[in-house]
FIZA-230413 format. One record per residue (C-alpha): residue in three letters; x, y, z. Coordinates in nm, 4 decimals. Example, Ala and Ser with C-alpha at 12.3 -4.5 7.8 and 13.67 -1.06 7.14 Angstrom:
<atoms>
atom aa: ALA&u: 1.2300&v: -0.4500&w: 0.7800
atom aa: SER&u: 1.3670&v: -0.1060&w: 0.7140
</atoms>
This chain:
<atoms>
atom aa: UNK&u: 0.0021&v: -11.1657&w: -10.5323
atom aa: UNK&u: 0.2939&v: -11.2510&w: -10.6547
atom aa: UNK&u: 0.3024&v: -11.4610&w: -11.0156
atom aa: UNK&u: 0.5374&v: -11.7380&w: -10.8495
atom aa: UNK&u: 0.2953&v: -11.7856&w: -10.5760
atom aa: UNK&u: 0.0548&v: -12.0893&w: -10.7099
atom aa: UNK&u: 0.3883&v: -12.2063&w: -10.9188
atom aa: UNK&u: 0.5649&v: -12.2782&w: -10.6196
atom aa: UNK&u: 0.2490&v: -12.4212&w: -10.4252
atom aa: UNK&u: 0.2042&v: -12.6197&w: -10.7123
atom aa: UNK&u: 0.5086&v: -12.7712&w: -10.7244
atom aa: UNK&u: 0.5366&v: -12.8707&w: -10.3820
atom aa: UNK&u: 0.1951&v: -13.0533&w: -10.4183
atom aa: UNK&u: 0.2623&v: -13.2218&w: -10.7201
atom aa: UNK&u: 0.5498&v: -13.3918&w: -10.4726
atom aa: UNK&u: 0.3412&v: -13.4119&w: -10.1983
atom aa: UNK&u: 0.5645&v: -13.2469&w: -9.9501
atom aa: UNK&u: 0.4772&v: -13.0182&w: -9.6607
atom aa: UNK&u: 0.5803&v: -12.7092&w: -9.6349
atom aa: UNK&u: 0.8520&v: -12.8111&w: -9.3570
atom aa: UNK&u: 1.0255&v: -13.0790&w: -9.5954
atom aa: UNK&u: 0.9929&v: -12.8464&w: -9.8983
atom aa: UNK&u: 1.1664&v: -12.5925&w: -9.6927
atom aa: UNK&u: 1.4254&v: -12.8568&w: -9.5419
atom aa: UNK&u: 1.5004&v: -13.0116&w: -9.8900
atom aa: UNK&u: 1.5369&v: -12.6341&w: -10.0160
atom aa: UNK&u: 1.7521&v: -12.5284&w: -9.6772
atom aa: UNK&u: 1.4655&v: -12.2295&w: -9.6351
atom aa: UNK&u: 1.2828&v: -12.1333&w: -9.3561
atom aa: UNK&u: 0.9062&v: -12.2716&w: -9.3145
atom aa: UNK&u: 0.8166&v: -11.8795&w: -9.3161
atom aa: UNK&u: 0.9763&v: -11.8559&w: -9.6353
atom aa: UNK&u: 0.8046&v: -12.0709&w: -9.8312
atom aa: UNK&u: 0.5032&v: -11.9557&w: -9.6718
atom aa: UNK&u: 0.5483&v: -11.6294&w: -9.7585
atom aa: UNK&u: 0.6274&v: -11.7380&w: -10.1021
atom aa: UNK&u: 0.3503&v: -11.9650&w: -10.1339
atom aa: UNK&u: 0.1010&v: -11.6673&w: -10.0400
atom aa: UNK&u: 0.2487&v: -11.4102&w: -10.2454
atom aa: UNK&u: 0.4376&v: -11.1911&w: -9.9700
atom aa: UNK&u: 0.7398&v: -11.2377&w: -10.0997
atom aa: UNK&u: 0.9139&v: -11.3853&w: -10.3847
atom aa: UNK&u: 1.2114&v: -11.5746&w: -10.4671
atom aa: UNK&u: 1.5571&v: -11.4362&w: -10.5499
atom aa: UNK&u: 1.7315&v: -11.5702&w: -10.9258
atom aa: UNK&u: 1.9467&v: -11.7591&w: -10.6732
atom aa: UNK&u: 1.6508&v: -11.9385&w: -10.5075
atom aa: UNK&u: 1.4455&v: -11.9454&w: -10.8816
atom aa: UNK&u: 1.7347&v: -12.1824&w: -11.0021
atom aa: UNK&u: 1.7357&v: -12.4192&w: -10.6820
atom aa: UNK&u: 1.4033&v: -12.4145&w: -10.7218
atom aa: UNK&u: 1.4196&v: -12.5376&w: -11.0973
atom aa: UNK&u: 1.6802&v: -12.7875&w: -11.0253
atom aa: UNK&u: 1.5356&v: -12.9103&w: -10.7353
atom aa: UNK&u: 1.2053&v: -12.9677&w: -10.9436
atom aa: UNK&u: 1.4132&v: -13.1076&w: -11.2405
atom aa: UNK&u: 1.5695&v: -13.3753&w: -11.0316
atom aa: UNK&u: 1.2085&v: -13.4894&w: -10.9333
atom aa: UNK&u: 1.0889&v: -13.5458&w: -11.2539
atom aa: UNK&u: 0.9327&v: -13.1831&w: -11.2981
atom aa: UNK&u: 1.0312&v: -12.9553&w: -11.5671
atom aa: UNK&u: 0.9713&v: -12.5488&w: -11.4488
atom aa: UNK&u: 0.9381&v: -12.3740&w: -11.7622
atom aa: UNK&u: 1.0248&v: -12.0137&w: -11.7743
atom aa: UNK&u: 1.1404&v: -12.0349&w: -11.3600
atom aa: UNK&u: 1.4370&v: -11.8263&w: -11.4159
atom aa: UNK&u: 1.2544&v: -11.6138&w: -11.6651
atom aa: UNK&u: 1.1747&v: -11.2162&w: -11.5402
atom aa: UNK&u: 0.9526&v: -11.1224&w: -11.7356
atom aa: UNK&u: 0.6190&v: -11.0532&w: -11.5433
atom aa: UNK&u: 0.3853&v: -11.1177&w: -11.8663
atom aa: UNK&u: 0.4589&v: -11.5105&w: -11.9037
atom aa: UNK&u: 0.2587&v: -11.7079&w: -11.5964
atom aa: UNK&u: 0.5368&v: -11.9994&w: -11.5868
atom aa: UNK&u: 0.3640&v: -12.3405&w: -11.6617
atom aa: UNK&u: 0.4657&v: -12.6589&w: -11.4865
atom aa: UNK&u: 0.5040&v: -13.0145&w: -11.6448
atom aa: UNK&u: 0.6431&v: -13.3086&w: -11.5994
atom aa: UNK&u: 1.0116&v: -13.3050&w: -11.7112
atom aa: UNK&u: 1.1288&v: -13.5993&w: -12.0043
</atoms>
């Protein structure tokens, strides 16, 4: 699985979105963040940084999003 995986579901519950408007508000597919979400695939840097901006608008700070390295699990909280 994929370290990004429960990051990503995560973050879409914390703002209580489906799938479908988590995908629409990213302009993904639905498949995408599914596969995502379950590990099969992961994020490019491109779609790492929408995904820390889009969380930063909403009040949630992704540490370490845009980070490579596969030892640090990235932490969620909420943003200041």
């Amino acid at each position: 699985m994929d370290r990004l995986a429960p990051v990503i579901r995560d973050l879409r519950n914390r703002l209580n979105l489906t799938q479908e408007e988590f995908a629409h508000a990213l302009g993904i597919t639905v498949s995408t963040v599914n596969r995502w979400e379950k590990g099969h695939s992961a994020p490019s840097k491109l779609a790492r940084a929408s995904l820390a901006r889009f969380a930063g608008r909403r009040g949630v700070a992704m540490d370490n999003l845009l980070d490579d390295s596969e030892g640090d699990m990235m932490s969620s909280r909420p943003a200041n």
